[in-house]
C-alpha positions as CSV (number, residue, x, y, z in Angstrom):
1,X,-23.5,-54.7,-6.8
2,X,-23.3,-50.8,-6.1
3,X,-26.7,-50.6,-6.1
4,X,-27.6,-53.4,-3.8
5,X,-25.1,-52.3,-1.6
6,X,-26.3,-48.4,-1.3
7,X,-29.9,-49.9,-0.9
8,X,-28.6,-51.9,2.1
9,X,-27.1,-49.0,4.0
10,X,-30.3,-46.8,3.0
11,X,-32.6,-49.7,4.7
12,X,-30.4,-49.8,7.7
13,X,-30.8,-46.1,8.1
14,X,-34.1,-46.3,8.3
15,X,-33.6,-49.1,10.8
16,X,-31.4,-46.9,13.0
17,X,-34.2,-43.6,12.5
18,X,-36.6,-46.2,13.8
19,X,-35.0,-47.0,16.8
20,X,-34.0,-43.3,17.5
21,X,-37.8,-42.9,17.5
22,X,-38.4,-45.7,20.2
23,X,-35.7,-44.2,22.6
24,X,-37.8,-40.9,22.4
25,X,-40.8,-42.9,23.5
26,X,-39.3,-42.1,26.7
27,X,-38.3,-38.4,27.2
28,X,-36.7,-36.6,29.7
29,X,-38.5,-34.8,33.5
30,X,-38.0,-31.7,32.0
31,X,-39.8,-32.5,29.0
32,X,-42.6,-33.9,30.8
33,X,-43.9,-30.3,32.2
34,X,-46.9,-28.4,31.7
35,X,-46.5,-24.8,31.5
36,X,-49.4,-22.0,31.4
37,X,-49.0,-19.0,29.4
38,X,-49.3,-15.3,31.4
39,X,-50.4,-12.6,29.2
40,X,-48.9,-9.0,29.9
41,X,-51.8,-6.5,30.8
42,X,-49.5,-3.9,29.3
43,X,-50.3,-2.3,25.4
44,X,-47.0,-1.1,25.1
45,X,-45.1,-1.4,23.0
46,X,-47.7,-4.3,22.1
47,X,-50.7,-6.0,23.1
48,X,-50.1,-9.2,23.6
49,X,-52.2,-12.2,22.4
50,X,-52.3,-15.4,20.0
51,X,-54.0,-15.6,16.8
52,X,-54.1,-17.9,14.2
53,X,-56.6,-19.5,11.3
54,X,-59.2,-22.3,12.0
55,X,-60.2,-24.0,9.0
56,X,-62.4,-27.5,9.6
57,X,-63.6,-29.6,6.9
58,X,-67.0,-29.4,7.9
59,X,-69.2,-27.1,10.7
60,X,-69.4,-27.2,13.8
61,X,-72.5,-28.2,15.4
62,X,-71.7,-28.6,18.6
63,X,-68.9,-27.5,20.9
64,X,-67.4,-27.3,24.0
65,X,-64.6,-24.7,25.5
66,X,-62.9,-25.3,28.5
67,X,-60.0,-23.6,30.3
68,X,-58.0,-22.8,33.6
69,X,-58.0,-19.0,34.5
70,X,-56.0,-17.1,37.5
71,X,-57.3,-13.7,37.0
72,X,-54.7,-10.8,37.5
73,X,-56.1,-8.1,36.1
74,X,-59.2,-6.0,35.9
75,X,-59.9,-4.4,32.7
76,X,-62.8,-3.3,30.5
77,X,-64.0,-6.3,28.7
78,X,-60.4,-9.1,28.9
79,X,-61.4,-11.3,26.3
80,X,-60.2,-15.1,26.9
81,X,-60.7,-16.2,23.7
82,X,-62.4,-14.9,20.5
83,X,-63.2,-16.5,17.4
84,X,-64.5,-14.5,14.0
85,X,-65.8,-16.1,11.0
86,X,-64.5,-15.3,7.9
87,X,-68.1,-14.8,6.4
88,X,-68.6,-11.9,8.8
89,X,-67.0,-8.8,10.2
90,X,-67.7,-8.7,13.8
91,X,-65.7,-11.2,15.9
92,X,-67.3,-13.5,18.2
93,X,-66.1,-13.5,22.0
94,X,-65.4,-15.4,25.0
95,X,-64.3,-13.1,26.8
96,X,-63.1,-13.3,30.4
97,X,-64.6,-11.1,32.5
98,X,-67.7,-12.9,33.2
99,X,-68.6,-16.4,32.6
100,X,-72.5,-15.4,31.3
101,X,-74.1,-17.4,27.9
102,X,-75.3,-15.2,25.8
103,X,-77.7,-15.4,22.2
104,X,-74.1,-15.8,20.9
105,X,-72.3,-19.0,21.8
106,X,-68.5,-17.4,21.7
107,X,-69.8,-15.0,24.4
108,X,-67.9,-16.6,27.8
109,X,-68.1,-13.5,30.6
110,X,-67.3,-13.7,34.2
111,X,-70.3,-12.2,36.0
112,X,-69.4,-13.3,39.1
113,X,-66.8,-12.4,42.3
114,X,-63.6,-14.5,41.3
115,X,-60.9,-14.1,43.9
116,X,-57.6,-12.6,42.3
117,X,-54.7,-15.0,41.8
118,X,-56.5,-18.0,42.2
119,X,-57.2,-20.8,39.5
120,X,-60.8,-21.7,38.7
121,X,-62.2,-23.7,36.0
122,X,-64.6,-22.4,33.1
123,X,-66.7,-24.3,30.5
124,X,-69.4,-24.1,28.2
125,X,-71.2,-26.1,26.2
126,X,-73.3,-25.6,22.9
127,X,-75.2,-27.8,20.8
128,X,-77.3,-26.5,17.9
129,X,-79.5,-29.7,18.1
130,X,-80.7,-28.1,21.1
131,X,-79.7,-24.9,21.0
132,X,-78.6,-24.5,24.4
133,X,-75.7,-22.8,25.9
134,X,-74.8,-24.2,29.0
135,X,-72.3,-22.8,31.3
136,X,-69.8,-24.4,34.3
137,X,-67.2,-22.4,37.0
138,X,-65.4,-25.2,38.8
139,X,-67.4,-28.0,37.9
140,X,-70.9,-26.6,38.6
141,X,-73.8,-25.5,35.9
142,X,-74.7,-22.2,36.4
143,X,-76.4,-21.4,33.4
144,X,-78.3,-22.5,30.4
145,X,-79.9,-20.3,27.6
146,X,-81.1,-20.6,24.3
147,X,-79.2,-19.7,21.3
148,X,-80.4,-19.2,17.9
149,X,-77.1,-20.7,16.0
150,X,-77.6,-23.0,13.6
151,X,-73.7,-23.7,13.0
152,X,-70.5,-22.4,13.2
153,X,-68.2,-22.0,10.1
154,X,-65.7,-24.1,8.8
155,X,-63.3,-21.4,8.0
156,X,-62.3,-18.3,11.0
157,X,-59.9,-16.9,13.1
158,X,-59.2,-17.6,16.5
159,X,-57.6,-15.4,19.2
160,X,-56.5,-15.3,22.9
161,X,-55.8,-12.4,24.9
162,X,-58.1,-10.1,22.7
163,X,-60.7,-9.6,20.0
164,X,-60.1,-11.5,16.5
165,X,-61.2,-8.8,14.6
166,X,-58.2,-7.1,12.8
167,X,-58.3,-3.8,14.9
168,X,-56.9,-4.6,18.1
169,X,-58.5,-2.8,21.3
170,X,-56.5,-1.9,25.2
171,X,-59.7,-2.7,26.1
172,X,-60.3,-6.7,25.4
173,X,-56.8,-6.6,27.0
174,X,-56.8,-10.9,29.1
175,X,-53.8,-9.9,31.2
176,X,-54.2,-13.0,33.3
177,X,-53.1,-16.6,33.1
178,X,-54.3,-19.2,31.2
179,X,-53.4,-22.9,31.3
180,X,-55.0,-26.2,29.5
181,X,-57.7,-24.5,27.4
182,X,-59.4,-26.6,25.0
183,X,-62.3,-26.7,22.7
184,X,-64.0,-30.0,21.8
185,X,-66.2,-30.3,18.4
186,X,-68.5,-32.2,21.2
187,X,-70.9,-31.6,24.2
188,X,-68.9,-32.7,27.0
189,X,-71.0,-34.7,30.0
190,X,-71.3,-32.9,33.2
191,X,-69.2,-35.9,34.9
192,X,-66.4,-34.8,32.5
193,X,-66.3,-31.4,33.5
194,X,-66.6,-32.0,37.2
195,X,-63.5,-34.6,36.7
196,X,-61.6,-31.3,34.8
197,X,-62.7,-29.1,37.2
198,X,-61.6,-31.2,40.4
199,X,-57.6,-30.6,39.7
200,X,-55.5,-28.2,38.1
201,X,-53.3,-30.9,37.0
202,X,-56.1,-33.2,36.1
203,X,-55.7,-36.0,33.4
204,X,-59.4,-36.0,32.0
205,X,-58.5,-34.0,29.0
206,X,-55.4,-36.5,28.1
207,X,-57.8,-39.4,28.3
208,X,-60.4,-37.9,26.4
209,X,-58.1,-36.8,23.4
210,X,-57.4,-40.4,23.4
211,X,-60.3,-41.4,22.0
212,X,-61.5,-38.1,19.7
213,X,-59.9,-35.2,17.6
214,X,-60.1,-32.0,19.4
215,X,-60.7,-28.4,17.6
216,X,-58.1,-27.2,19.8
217,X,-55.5,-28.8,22.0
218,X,-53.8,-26.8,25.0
219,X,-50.1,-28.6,23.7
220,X,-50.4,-27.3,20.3
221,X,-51.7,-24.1,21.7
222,X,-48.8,-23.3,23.8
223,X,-46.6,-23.7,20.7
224,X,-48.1,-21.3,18.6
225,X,-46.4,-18.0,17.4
226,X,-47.4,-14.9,20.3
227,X,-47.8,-11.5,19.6
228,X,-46.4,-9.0,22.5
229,X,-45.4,-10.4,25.8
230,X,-46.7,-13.4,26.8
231,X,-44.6,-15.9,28.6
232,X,-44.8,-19.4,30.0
233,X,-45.0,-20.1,33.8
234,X,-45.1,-22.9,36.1
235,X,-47.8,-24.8,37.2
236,X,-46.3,-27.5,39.3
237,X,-47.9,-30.2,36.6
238,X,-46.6,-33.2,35.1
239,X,-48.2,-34.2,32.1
240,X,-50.5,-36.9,33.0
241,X,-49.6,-41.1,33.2
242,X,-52.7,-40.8,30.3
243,X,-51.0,-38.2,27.8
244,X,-47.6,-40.1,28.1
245,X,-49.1,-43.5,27.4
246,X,-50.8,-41.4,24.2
247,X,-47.6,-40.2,23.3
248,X,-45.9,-43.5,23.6
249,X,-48.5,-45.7,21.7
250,X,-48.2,-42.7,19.0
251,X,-44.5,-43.1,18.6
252,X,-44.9,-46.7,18.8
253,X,-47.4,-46.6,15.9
254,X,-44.6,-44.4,13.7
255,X,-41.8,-46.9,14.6
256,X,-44.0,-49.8,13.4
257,X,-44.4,-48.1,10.4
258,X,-40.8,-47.4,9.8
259,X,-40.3,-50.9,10.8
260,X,-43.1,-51.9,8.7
261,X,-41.3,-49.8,5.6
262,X,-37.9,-51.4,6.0
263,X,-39.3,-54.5,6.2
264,X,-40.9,-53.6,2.7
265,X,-38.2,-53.0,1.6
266,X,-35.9,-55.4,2.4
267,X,-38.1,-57.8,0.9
268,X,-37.7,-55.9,-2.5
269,X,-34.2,-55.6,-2.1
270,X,-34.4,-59.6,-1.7
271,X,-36.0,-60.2,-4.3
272,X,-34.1,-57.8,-6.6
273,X,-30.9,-60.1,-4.8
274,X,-32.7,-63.0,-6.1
275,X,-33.1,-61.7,-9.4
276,X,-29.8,-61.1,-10.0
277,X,-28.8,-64.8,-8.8
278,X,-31.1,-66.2,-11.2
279,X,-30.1,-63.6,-13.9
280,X,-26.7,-64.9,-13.3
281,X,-27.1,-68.0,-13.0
282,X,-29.0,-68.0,-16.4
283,X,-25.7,-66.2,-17.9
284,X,-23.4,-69.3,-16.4
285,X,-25.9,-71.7,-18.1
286,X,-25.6,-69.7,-21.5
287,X,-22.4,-70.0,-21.2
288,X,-22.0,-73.7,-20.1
289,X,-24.2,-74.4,-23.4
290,X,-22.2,-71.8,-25.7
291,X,-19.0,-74.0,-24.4
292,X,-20.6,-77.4,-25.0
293,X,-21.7,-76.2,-28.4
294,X,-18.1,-74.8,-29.4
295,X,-16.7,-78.4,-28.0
296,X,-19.2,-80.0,-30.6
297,X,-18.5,-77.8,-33.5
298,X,-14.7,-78.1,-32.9
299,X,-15.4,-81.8,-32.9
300,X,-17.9,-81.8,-36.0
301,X,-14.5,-79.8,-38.0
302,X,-12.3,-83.1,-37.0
303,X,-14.3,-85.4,-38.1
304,X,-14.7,-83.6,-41.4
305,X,-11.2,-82.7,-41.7
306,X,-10.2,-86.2,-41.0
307,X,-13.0,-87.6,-43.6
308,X,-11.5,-85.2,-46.6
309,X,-8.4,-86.1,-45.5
310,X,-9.1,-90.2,-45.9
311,X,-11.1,-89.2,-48.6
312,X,-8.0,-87.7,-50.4
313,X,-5.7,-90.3,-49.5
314,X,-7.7,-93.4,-51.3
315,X,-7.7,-90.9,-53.9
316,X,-4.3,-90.2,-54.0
317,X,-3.2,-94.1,-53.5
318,X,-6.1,-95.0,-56.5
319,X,-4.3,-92.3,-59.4
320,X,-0.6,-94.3,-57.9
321,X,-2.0,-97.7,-59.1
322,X,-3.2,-96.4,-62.3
């Protein structure tokens, strides 16, 4: 009974976790914001940037990197983002002065007039099937070279805000804002990147994550541990109607689950209940026979006892007559 009874409260636990995780299907305004980050152009008392490993289970063969950039400084080379294999020693860049494609796909250089403290959109593409780099400002191609690279590893470092080599430079310094950068282990279509391109707070990215796995997401980005100053600023964006349905339907799927698991085991817990029944009512049965078969013994002794006791008294009345 103790146990049933613990089990009981542990499956109605679960029930109440479930529903907890339905009323977050729905989260509050303020959670619904989409920040950018602002990286400080200072190197004291740090240089500030993101790093962290990549490891994929297989190479990449073909990739695209897109981002939102508001320029705000004017350094030597300020890197956007850089990526270094673990194979080799020299770090592979985009960096974001100019947006150029070089032999090297994670080369991403502004080479162009960009107005200062205004967004615009950058994204490349590169496929080693055709080994082409192709490269987009705001929605337009403005380049396409060849490249040489076969693959890209399945085990690096990636960095933004500077070079992901372990010596850190003043002069791959970002010091700009970046918002929604992403990298896709696909060649995006140039109607995608137009979409992108045609709003800050465009949706296209939520829509396409709904239906593949992306190398890097900007909402996991923006969580990741920084190194120096770098802090979040407004953008004016919601997250999109698209991410929140995503979001939903993903907490939906982990409450069915839950539900799915309590249901599991409430059914156990049933049958263990009807176990017990049957258990016990096997022991009442036992029981009912052990009584009936006392009853019959008790009654077997009588009629013995009163058989030896006739028995003795013809005897005792046959020795009188003699």
């Amino acid at each position: 009974h103790y146990y049933i009874t613990n089990n009981l409260r542990y499956r109605y636990m679960l029930l109440a976790y479930a529903l907890l995780l339905l009323l977050r299907c729905f989260p509050a305004e303020a959670e619904r914001k989409l920040n950018a980050l602002r990286f400080s152009s200072e190197s004291e008392p740090d240089l500030s940037y993101i790093q962290w490993p990549l490891y994929r289970n297989s190479a990449v063969t073909q990739l695209t990197v897109c981002s939102w950039i508001r320029k705000r400084f004017n350094g030597p080379e300020p890197t956007v983002l850089s990526y270094k294999e673990d194979e080799f020693w020299d770090a592979r860049t985009l960096e974001g002065r100019n947006v150029s494609a070089g032999t090297d796909p994670f080369h991403l250089r502004i080479d162009f007039n960009v107005s200062d403290g205004k967004w615009f959109h950058a994204c490349w593409t590169w496929s080693a099937r055709t080994q082409r780099i192709t490269v987009y400002v705001n929605g337009e191609k403005i380049r396409s070279e060849h490249s040489k690279l076969d693959e890209l590893s399945t085990r690096g470092t990636v960095c933004l805000g500077n070079t992901a080599s372990s010596q850190k430079d003043s002069k791959f310094i970002f010091g700009s804002d970046l918002f929604k950068l992403n990298m896709f282990d696909w060649v995006l279509s140039h109607s995608d990147i137009r979409r992108m391109a045609s709003d800050l707070c465009s949706t296209k990215e939520e829509e396409l994550s709904a239906i593949r796995v992306f190398i890097l997401k900007w909402g996991e980005i923006i969580h990741k541990t920084r190194t120096g100053k770098i802090t979040e600023i407004s953008t004016g964006c919601n997250v999109g109607e698209a991410e929140q349905l995503i979001k939903t339907h993903e907490k939906l799927k982990s409450v069915e689950k839950k539900l799915q698991e309590t249901k599991w085991e409430l059914e156990d817990t049933k049958e263990r209940l009807k176990f017990y029944q049957e258990l016990e009512n096997a022991n009442l049965t036992d029981q009912a026979e052990l009584e009936k078969s006392e009853e019959g013994m008790y009654l077997t002794l009588a009629v013995i006892f009163g058989s030896l006791s006739a028995i003795l008294f013809i005897l005792l009345i046959t020795l009188r007559l003699r």
